[in-house]
C-alpha positions in Angstrom: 109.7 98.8 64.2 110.6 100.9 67.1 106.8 101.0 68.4 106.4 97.0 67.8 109.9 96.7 69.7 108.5 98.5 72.9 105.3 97.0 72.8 107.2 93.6 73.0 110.3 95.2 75.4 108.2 97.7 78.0 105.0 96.0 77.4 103.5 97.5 80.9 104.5 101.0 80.4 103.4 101.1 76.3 99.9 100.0 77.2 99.5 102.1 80.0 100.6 105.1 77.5 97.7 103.8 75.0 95.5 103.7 77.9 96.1 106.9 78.5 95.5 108.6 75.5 92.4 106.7 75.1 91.2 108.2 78.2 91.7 111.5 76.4 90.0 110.5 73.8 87.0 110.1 75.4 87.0 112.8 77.6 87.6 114.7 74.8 85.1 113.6 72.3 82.5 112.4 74.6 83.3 113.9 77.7 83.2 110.3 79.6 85.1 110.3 82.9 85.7 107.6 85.5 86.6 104.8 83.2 86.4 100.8 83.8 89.4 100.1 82.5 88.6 96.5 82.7 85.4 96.5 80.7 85.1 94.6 77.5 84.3 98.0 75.4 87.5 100.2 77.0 89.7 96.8 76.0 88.2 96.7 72.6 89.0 100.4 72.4 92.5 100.0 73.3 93.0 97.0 70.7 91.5 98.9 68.2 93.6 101.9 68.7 96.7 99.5 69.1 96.2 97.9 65.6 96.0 101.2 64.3 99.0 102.6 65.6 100.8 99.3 63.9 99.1 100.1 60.6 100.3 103.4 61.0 103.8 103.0 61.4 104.0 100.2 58.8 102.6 102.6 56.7 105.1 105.1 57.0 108.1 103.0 56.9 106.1 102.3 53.0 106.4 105.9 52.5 110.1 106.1 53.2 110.4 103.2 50.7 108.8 105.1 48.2 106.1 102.1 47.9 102.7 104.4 48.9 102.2 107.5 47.4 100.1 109.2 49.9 99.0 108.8 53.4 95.3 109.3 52.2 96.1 105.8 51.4 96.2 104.7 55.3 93.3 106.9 56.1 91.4 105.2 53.7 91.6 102.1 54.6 91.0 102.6 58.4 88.0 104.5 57.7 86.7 101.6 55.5 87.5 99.4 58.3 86.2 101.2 61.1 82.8 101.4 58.8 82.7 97.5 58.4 83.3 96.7 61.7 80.9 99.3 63.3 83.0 100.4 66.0 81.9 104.2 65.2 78.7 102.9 66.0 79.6 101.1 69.1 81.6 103.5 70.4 78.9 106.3 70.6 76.1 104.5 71.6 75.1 105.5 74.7 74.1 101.7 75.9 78.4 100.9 75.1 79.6 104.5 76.6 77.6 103.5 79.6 79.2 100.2 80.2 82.8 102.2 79.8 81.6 104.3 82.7 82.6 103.1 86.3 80.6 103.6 88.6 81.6 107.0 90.9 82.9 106.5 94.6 82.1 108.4 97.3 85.2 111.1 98.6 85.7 109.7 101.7 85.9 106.0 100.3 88.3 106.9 98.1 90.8 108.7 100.5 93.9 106.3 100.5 95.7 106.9 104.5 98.2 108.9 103.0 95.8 111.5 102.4 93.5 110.8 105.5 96.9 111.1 107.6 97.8 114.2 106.5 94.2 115.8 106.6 94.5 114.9 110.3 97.3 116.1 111.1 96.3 119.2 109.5 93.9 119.6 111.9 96.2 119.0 114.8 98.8 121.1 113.8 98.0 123.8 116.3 97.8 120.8 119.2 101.1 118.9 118.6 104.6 119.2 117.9 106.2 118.6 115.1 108.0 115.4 116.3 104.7 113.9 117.3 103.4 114.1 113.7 106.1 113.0 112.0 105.4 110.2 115.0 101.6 109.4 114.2 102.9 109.6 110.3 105.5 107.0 111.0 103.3 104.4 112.9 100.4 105.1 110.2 102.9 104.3 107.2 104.3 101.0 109.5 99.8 99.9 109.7 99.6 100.6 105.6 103.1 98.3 105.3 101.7 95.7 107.2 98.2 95.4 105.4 99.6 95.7 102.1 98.5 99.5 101.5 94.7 98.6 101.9 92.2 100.9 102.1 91.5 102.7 105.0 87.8 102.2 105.0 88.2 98.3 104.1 90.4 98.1 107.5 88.7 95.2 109.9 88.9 93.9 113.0 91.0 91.2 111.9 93.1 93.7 110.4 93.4 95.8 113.5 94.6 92.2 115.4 97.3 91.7 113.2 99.0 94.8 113.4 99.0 94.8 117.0 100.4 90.4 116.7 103.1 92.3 113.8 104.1 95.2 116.5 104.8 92.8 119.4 107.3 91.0 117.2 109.4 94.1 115.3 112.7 94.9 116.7 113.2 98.3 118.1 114.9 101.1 116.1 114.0 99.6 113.0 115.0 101.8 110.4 118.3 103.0 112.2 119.7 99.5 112.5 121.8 98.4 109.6 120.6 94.9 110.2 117.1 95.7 109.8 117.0 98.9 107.9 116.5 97.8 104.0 114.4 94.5 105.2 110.8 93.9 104.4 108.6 93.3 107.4 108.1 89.4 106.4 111.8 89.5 106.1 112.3 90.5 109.6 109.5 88.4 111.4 111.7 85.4 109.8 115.1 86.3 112.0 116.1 85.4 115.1 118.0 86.9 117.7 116.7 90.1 118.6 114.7 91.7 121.8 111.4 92.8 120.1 109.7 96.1 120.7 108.4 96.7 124.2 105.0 96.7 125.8 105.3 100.2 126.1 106.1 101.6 123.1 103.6 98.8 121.3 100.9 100.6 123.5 102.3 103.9 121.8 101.8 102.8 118.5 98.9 101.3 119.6 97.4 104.4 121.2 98.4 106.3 118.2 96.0 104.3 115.7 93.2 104.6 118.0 93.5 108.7 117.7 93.7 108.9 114.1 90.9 106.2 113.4 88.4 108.1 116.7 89.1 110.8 114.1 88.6 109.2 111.0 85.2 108.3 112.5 84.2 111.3 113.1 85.2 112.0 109.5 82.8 109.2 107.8 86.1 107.8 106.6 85.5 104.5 108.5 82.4 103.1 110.0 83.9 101.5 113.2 87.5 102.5 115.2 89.0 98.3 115.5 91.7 99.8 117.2 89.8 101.0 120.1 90.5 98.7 123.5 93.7 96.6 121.6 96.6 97.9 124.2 98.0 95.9 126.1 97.6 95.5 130.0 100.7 96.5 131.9 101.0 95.0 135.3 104.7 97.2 135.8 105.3 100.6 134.9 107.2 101.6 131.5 110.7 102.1 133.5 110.2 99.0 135.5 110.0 96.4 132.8 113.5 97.3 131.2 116.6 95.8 133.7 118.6 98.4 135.1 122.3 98.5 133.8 124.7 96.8 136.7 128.1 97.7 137.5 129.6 95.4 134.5 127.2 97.1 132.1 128.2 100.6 133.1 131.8 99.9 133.2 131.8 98.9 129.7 129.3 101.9 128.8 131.8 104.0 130.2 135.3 102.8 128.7 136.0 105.9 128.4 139.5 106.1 126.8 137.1 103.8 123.6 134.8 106.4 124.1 136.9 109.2 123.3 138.1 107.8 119.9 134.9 107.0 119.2 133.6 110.8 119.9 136.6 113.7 121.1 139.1 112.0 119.1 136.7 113.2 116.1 135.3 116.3 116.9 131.9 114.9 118.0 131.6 116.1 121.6 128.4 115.5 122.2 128.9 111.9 121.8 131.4 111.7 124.8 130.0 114.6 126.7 125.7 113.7 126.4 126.0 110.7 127.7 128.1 111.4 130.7 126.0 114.1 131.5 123.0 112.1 131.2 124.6 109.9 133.7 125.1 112.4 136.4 122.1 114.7 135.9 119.3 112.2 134.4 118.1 115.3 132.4 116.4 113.9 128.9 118.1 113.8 126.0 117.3 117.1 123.7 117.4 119.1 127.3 121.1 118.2 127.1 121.7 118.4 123.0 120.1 122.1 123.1 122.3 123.3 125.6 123.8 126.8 125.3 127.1 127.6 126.4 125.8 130.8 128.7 123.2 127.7 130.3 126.3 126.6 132.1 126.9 129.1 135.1 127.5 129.5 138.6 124.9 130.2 141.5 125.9 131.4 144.8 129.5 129.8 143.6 128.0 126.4 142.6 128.0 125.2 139.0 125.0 124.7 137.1 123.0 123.6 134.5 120.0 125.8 133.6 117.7 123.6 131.7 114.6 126.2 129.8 113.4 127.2 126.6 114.9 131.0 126.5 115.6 130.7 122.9 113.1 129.1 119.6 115.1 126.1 119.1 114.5 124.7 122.4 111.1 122.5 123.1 111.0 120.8 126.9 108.2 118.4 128.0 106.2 120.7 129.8 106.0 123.9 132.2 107.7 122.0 135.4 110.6 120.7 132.8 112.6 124.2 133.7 115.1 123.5 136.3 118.4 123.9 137.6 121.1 121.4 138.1 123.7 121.5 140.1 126.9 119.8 138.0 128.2 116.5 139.7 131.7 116.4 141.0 132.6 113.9 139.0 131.8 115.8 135.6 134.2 118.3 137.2 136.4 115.9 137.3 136.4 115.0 134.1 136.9 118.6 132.9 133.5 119.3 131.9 134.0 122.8 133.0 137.4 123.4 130.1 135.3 122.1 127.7 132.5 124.3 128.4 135.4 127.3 128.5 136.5 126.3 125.1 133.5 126.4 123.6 133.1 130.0 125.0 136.8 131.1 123.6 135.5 129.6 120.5 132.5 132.0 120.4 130.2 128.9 120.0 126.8 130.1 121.3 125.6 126.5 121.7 127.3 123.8 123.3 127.3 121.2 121.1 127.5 123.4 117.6 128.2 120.4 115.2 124.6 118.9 116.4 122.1 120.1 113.4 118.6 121.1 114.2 116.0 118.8 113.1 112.4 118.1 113.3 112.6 116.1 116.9 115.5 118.5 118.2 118.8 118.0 117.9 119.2 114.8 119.8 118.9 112.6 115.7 122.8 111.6 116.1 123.3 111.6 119.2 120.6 108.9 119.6 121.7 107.1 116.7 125.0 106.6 117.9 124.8 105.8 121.3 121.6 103.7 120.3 122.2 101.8 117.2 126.3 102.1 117.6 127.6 102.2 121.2 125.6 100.1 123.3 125.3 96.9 120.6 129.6 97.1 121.1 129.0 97.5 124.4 127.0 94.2 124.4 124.1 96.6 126.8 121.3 96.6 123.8 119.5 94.1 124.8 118.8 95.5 128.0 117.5 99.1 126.7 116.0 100.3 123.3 116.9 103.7 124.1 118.7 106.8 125.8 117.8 105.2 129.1 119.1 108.2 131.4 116.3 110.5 131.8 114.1 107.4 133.5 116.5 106.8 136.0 117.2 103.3 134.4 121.0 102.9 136.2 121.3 101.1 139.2 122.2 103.0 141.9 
């Protein structure tokens, strides 16, 4: 009974398991590949074989009851059936093999984007970093979300319009925000109340596509790039179309006795001490997580932050990125020096030791909580969508 049970219980998983095994059937004993599983012969195959299997555990629950001798009993009547109904025959005539057969696609036409993806970032491994893959791979799996995991080959113009109509109305941090995180993209483009992404980043994304489908050209994987010429025009500069915090803004940015037990109050100095220093310095983000303790010092009697890349964990933008910074007053102030002093008594090497290395740096929680946690209770979200200091986005 159990067989009948499951056929009637996990009907989807016990065909596919008879499906199965009738592909190894026939690779086996007639060494057919690349089945049409929806062809009338594979389904009279499977029914066949399904019947069978029935027959064959009714059978055995006779045997256990003592009321068939033999299981030559079973075989015998199968193979009188199968001789009646001619499905020997059918089955190996080459006309009914034939008609099992699919018809064989071409490699690249096959490639799903996963694969295509991967295969070019393969090739661009020696070109990019590793947070720019992990980048191109992100906006790739947000395209295959938003067409329904269609082929990449099958991709049209049309297509191509409506991710770029989908991008300009997704909220930013997407899968950091609670609110957003576990929604489905037609779940989110029903809510209200949010700033959507901006033109900027949209372009990114954007941009992004373009590369991987010039490549996927050059590939034979698609016949046309549709997302060639789909950014968007700009008429201000990235930094100009986000409003600059005011004095308000700031002042509630920088409450910093809520700060505190949100951030020193629980060991997480970087949460008090990144920001502030992104404040007075406008250095980016990672350049300030990757901070070593002996990258704080004094020249000619003037303390300093040495910004470079004299160990492997540190990545900067480029060659020019290297810098020194003389430390605002005001950090002093605040005793940005003592910290830096414990840290040293503490033989900590970097700075900020309970920040973990990951793929884009170590900046992952220092983002996510001044991002996704700090400025929303702030009430400053919706006038930034990210660490804003490095573009000089505070009023002055």
């Amino acid at each position: 009974m159990r067989f009948e049970n499951n056929l009637k219980t996990n009907h989807k998983k016990t065909i596919s398991n008879i499906d199965q095994n009738t592909l190894n059937l026939l690779k086996k004993y007639f060494d057919v590949d690349n089945v049409n599983l929806s062809s009338k012969e594979f389904l009279m195959l499977r029914s066949t074989i399904l019947e069978i299997k029935k027959r064959s555990f009714a059978h055995r629950r006779e045997l256990l009851k003592g009321t068939k001798k033999s299981s030559w009993s079973l075989l015998n009547e199968i193979e009188s059936d199968v001789s009646q109904s001619g499905l020997i025959e059918k089955t190996t005539n080459n006309e009914i093999l034939q008609n099992l057969i699919s018809e064989p696609e071409e490699e690249n036409s096959k490639a799903n984007t996963k694969t295509i993806i991967h295969k070019f970032l393969k090739e661009k491994s020696s070109e990019i970093e590793p947070k720019t893959a992990l980048y191109y791979e992100a906006v790739a799996d947000l395209m295959t979300e938003i067409l329904r995991n269609k082929p990449i080959s099958s991709i049209t113009k049309k297509d191509a319009v409506k991710c770029k109509e989908v991008f300009q109305q997704l909220p930013p941090n997407r899968n950091k925000s609670s609110r957003f995180r576990n929604r489905s993209i037609e779940e989110i483009l029903r809510m209200r109340n949010f700033q959507p992404l901006c033109t900027t980043t949209i372009n990114h994304y954007l941009t992004s596509l373009c590369s991987l489908f010039n490549w996927a050209l050059k590939q034979d994987y698609v016949s046309t790039n549709f997302f060639s010429g789909l950014t968007i025009k700009q008429k201000t500069k990235a930094r100009e179309q986000r409003d600059a915090f005011d004095k308000q803004d700031l002042k509630r940015i920088f409450n910093l006795k809520k700060l505190k037990s949100e951030s020193l109050d629980k060991n997480k100095h970087a949460y008090y001490w990144v920001p502030l220093l992104g404040l007075y310095t406008g250095a980016r983000l990672n350049e300030l997580c990757q901070l070593y303790v002996n990258d704080i010092r004094q020249i000619d009697k003037i303390w300093c932050i040495d910004i470079n890349r004299n160990t492997n964990d540190k990545k900067l933008k480029n060659g020019s990125s290297e810098r020194i910074i003389p430390i605002h007053p005001k950090l002093i102030e605040l005793r940005f020096l003592e910290f830096v002093k414990e840290q040293k008594s503490n033989q900590s090497q970097r700075l900020f030791s309970h920040l973990k290395l990951g793929s884009d740096g170590y900046i992952k929680y220092v983002s996510r909580f001044f991002n996704v946690k700090w400025l929303p209770e702030s009430g400053s979200q919706e006038k930034q969508e990210e660490f804003p200091f490095s573009e000089a986005y505070f009023c002055k």
